[in-house]
ROLO-565487 format. One line per field, with one value per residue: residue number from 1; residue in three letters; y, z, x of N, C-alpha, C in turn. Coordinates in steps of 0.1 Angstrom, whole numbers. Each point is the difference from the previous one (the first is absolute). Layout:
n = [NUM_...]
res = [ALA_...]
n_Y = [Y_...]
n_Z = [Z_...]
n_X = [X_...]
ca_Y = [Y_...]
ca_Z = [Z_...]
ca_X = [X_...]
c_Y = [Y_...]
c_Z = [Z_...]
c_X = [X_...]
//
This chain:
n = [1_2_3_4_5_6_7_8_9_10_11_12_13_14_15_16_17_18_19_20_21_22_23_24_25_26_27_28_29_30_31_32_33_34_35_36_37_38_39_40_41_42_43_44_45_46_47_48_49_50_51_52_53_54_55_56_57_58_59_60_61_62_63_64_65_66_67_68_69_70_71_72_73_74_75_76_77_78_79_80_81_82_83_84_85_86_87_88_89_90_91_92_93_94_95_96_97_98_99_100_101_102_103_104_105_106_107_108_109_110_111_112_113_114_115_116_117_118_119_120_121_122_123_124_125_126_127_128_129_130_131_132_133_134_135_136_137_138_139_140_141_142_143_144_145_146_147_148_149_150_151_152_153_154_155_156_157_158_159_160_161_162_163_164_165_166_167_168_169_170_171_172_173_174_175_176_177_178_179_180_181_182_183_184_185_186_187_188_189_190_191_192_193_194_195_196_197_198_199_200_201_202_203_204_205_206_207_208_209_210_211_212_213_214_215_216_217_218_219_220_221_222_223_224_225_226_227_228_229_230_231_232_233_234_235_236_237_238_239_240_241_242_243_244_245_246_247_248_249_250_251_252_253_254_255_256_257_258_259_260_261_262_263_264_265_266_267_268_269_270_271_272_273_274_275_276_277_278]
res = [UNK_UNK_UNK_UNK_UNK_UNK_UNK_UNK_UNK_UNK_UNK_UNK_UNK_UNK_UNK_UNK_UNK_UNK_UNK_UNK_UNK_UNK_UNK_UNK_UNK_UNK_UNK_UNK_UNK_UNK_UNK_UNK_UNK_UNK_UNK_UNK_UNK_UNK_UNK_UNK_UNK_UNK_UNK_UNK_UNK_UNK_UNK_UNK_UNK_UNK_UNK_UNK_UNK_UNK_UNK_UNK_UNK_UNK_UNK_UNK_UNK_UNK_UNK_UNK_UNK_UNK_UNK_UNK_UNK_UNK_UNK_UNK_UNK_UNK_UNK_UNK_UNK_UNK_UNK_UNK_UNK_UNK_UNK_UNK_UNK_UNK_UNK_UNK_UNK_UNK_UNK_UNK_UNK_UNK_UNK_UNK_UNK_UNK_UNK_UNK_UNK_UNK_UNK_UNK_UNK_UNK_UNK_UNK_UNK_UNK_UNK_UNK_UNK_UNK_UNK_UNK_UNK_UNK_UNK_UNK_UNK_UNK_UNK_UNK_UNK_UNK_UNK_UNK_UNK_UNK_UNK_UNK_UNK_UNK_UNK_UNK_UNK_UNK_UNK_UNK_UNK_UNK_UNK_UNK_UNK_UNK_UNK_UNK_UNK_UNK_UNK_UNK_UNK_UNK_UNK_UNK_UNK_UNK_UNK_UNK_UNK_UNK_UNK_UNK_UNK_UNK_UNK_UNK_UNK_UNK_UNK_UNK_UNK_UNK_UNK_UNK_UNK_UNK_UNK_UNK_UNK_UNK_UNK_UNK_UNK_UNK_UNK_UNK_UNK_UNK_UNK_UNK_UNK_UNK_UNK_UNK_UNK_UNK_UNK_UNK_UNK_UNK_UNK_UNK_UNK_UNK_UNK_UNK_UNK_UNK_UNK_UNK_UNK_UNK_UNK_UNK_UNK_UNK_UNK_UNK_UNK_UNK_UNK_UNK_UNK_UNK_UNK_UNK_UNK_UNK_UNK_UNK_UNK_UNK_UNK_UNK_UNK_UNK_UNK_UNK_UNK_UNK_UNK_UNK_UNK_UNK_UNK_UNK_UNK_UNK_UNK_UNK_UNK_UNK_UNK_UNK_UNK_UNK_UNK_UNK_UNK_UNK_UNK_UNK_UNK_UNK_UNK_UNK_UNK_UNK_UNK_UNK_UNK_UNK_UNK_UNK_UNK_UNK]
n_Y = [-82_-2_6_10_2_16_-2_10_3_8_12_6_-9_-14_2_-5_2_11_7_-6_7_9_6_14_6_8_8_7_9_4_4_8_2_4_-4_-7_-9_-2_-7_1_6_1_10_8_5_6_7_4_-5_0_8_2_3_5_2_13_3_7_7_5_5_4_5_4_-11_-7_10_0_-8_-1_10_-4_-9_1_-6_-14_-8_-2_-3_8_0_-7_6_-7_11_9_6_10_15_3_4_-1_5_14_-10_2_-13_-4_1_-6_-11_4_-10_-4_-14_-4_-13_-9_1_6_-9_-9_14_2_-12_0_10_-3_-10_7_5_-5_-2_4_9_2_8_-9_-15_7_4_-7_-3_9_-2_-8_4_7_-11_13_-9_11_-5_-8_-1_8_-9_-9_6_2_-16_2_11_-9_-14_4_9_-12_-5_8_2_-10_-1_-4_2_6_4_-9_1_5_-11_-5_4_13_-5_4_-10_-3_-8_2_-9_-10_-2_6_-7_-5_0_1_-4_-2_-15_-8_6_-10_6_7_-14_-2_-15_0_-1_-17_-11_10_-1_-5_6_0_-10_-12_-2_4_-9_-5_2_-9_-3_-9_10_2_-11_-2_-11_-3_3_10_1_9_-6_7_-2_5_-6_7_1_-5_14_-13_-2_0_-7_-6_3_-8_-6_16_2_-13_4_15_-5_-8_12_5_-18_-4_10_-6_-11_1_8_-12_-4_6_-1_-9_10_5_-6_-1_15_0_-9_3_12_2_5_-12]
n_Z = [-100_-4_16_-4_2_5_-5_11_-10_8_-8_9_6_6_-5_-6_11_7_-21_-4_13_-6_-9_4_5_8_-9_7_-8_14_-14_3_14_10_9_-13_9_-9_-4_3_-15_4_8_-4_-8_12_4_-13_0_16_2_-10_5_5_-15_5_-1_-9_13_-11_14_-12_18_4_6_-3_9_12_-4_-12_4_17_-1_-11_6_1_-11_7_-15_-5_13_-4_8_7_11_4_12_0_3_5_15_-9_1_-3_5_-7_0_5_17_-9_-3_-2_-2_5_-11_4_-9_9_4_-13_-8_7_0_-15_-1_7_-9_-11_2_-3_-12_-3_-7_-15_4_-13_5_7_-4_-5_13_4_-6_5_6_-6_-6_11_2_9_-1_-9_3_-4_-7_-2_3_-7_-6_5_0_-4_-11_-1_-3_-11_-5_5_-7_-13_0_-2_-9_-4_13_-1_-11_-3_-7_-9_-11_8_9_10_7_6_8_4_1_-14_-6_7_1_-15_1_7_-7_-9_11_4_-6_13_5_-3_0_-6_-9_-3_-1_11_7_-9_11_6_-6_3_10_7_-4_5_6_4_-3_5_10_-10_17_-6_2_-14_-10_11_-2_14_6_-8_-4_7_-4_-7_-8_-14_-7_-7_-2_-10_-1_13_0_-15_4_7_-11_-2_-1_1_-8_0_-2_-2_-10_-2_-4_-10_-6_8_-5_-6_-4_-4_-6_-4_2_6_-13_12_-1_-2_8_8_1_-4_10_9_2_9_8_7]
n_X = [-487_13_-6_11_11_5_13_2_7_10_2_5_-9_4_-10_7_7_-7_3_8_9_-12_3_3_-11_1_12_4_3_0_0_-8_7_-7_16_-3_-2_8_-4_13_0_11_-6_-9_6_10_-6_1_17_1_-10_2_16_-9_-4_11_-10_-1_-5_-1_4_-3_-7_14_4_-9_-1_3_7_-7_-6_3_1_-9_-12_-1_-2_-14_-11_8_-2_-11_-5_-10_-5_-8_2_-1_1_-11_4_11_8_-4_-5_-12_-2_-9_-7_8_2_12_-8_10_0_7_-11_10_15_-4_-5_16_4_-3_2_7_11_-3_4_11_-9_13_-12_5_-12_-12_-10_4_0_-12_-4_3_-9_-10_2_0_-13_-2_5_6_8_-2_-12_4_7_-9_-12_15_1_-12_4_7_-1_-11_5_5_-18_1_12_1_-10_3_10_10_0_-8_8_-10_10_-15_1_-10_12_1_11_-7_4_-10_10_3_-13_-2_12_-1_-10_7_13_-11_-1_12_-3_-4_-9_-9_-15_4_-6_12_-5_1_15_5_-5_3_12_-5_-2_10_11_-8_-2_16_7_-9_8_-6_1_6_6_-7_5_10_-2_-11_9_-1_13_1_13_10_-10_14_-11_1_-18_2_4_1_11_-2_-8_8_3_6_11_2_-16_6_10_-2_-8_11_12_-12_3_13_3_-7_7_12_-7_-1_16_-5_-5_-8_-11_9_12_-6_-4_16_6_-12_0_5_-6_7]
ca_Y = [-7_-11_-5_-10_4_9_3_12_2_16_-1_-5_-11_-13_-5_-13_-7_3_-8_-13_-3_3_-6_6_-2_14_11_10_11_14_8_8_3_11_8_-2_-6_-5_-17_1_-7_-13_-11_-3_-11_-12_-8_-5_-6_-7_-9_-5_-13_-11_-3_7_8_17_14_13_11_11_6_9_-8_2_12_9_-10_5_12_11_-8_-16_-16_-5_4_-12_-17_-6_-5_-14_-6_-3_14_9_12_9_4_8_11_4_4_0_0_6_-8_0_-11_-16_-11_-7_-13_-2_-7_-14_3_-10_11_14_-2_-9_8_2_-7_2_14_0_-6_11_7_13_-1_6_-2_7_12_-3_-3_10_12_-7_-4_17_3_-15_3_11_0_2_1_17_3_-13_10_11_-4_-3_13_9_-7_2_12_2_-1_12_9_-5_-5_14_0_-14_-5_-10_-13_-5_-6_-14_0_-12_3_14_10_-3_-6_6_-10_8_5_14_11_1_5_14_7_6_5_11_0_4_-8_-14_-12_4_-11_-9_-9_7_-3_13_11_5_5_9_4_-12_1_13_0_0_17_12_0_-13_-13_-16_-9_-12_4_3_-6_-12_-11_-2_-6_10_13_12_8_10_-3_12_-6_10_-2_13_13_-1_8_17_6_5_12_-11_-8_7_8_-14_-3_8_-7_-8_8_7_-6_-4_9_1_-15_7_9_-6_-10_3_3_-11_-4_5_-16_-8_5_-2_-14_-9_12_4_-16_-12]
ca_Z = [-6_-5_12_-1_8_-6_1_-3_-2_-4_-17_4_1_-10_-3_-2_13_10_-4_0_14_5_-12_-2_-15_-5_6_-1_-7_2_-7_7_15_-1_2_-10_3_-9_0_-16_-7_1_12_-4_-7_7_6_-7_-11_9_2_-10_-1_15_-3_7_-9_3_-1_3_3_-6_-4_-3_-12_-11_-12_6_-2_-12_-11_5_-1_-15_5_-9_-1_9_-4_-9_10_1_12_-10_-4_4_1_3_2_-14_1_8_-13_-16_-3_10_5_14_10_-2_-4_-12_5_-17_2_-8_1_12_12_4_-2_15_6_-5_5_15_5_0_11_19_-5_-3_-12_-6_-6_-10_-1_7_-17_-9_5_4_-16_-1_5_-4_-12_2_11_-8_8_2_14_13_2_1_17_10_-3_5_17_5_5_17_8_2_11_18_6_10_10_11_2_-9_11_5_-9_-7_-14_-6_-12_-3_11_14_7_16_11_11_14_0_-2_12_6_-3_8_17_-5_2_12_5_13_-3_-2_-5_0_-18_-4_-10_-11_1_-8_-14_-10_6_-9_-19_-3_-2_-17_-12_4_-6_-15_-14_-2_3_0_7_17_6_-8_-5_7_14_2_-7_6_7_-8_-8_-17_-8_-12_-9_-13_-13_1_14_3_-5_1_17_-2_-2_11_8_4_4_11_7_7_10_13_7_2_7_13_3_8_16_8_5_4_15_-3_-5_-6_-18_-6_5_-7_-11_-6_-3_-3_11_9_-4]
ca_X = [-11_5_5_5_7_2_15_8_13_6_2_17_4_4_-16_-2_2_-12_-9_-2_-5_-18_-5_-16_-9_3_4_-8_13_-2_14_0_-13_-5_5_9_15_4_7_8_-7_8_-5_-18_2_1_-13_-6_7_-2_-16_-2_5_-3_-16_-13_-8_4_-10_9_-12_-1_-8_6_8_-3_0_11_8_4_-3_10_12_9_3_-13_-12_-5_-4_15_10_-2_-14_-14_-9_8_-14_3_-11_-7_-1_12_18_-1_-11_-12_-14_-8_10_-3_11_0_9_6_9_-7_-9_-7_-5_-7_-17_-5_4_-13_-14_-1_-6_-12_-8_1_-6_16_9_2_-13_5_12_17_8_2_12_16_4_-1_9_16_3_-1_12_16_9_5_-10_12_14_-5_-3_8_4_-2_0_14_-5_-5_14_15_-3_-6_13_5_-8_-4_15_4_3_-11_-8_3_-1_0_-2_-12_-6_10_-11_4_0_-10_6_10_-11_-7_9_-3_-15_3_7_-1_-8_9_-5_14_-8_-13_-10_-7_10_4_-15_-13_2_2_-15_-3_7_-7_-20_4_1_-13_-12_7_7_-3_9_2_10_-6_-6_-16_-11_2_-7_1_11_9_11_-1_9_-6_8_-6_5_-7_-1_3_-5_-8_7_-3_-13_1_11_12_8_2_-7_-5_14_-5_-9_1_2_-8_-8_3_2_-14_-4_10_-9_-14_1_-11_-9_-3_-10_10_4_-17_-4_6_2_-15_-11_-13_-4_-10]
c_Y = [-14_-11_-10_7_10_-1_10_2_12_-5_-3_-17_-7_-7_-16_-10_-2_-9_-16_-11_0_-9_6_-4_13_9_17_10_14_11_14_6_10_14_3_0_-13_-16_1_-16_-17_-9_-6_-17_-14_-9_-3_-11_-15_-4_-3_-19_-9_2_10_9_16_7_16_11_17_11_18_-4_0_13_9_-13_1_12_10_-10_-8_-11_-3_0_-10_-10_-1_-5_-14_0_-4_8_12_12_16_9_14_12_5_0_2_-4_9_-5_-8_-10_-13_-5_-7_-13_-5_-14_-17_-1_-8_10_15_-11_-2_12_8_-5_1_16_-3_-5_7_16_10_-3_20_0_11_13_6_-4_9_12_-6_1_14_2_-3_11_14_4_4_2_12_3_-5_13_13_0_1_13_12_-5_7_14_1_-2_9_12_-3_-3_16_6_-7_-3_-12_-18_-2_-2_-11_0_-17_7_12_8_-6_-6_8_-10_5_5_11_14_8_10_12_6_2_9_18_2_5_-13_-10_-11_2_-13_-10_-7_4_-3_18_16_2_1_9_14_-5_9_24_6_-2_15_12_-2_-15_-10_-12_-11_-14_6_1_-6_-17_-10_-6_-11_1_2_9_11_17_-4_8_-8_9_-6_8_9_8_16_17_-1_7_12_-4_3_6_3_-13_-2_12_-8_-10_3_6_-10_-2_13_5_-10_9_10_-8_-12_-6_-1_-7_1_7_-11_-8_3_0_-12_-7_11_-5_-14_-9_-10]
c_Z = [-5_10_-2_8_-12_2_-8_-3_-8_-15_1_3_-19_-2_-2_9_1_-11_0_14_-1_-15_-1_-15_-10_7_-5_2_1_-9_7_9_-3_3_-14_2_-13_-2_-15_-9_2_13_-7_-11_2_9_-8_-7_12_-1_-13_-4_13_-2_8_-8_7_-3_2_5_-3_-4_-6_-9_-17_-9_7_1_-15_-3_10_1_-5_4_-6_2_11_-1_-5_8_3_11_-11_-1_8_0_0_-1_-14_7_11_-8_-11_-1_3_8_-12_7_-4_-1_-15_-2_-23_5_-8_7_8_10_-2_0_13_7_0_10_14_4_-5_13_14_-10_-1_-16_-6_-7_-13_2_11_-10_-5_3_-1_-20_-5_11_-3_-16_-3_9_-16_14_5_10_15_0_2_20_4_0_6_19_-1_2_17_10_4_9_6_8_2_13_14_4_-9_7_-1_-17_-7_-11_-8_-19_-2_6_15_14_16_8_10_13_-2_-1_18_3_-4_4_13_0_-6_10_8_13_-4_0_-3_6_-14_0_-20_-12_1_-9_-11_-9_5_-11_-14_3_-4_-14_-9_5_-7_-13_-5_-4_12_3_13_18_1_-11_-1_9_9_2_-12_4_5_0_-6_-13_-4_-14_-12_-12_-12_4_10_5_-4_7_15_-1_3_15_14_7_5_17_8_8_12_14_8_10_12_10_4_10_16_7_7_10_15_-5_-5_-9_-14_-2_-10_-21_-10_-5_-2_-7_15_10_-8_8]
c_X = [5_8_17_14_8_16_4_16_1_7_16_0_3_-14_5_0_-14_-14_3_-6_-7_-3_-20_-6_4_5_-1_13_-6_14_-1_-11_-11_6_9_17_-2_10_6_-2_10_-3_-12_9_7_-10_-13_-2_-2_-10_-1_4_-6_-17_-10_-9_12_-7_10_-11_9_-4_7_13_-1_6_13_7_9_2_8_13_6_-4_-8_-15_-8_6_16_7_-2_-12_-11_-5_5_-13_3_-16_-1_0_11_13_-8_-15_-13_-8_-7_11_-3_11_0_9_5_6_-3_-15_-8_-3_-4_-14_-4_-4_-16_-10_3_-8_-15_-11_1_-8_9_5_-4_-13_4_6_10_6_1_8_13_6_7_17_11_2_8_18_10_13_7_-10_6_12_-6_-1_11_10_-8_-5_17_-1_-6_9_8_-1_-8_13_4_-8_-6_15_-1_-2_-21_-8_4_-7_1_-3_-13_-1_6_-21_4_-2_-12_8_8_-9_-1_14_1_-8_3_8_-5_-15_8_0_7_-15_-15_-8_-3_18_1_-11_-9_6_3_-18_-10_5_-2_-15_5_2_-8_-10_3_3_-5_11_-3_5_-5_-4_-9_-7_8_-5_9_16_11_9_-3_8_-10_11_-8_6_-7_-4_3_-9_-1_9_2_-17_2_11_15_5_4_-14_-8_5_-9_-14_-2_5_-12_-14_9_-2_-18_-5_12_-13_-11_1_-7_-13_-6_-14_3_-3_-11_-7_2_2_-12_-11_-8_3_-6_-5]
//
């Protein structure tokens, strides 16, 4: 929108080189991915402490940062590290919702920020504000350690079960790569190869688990050009409601070896991933 040219640098580089060369308007501090791979708090502030001294505005984008940055590992807090504002979301680490953004920071660029979303009809009408207010008030950091505590539980008995090499483990929970998905699925097919590309079988497996057991996962409710991965990040409770960690792990086995029986089968496919022709 702001047609202007985008420079990308990994959190391991030297920021100061790349900012003063460009001398952007603004830079932009992903602290942690969606894969919650993590930027330690001494890089963020080295590159803070850069654009800062070369007059760049600093946008810290926070959306899991904010709260799995402090409260699972001592770092600071957004705004204390020096950027001008900084966003994170209302429905994710600890939080409940609603899906919004909560932008905090000095008051040029959140109002400038205001009046733009406003004009694309994305601002914070009353009761989103009001939910988000409801939600910030309501946050106790023992909810964050609780998630990240029972995302490891899933881990441990998926890694006994799956093997230790195919899970990736992150602070809330282990993530399955689609292609290892795909590989267990042939694997107990007894085949080396398939018609479906691995997108199909993890969310083919995302539509299994929500049907049978009510567990929800971006396979089947997250938006178009998502990960495909299968992540299991647990909300507080999420985990005693599906009968904890083993009877979770059982599930997923039973979702894979359901998808290994179907693999020829193209109008399953069909049926499950869309409900019917389209």
């Amino acid at each position: 929108m702001a047609r202007v040219e985008l420079i990308e640098i990994p959190g391991s580089a030297v920021p100061a080189a790349t900012i003063y060369e460009n001398r952007p308007a603004l830079m932009v501090l992903t602290t942690v991915t969606s894969t919650l791979a993590r930027l330690p708090d001494d890089q963020t502030e080295v590159a803070i402490s850069a654009g800062k001294a070369a007059g760049v505005t600093v946008f810290m984008d926070e959306a899991y940062g904010a709260r799995l940055r402090p409260v699972l590992h001592g770092g600071s807090k957004s705004l204390a590290m020096g950027a001008d504002f900084a966003i994170t979301n209302a429905d994710k680490a600890g939080l409940s919702g609603p899906r919004a953004g909560i932008l905090c920071g000095s008051a040029q660029p959140v109002l400038a920020t205001l009046a733009k979303a406003s004009e694309l009809g994305q601002e914070a009408r009353a009761p989103i504000a009001a939910g988000a207010m409801r939600s910030l008030q309501a946050f106790d950091p023992q909810h964050l350690q609780d998630e990240a505590r029972d995302g490891q539980s899933i881990a441990d008995a998926l890694a006994d079960a799956w093997g230790e090499d195919v899970v990736l483990r992150s602070d809330l929970g282990p993530m399955l790569d689609e292609q290892d998905v795909l590989t267990r699925v042939l694997m107990m097919a007894g085949r080396d190869t398939a018609n479906i590309v691995p997108a199909e079988a993890t969310a083919a497996m995302g539509m299994i688990l929500l049907r049978d057991n009510g567990v929800l996962t971006v396979n089947t409710h997250g938006a178009p050009g998502g990960r495909v991965s299968l992540r299991l990040k647990p909300t507080a409770g999420a985990l005693d409601a599906v009968g904890g960690a083993p009877v979770l792990v059982e599930a997923l086995d039973r979702a894979a070896g359901i998808v290994a029986e179907r693999l020829d089968d193209a109008a399953w496919f069909e049926e499950t991933l869309f409900g019917g022709p389209v």
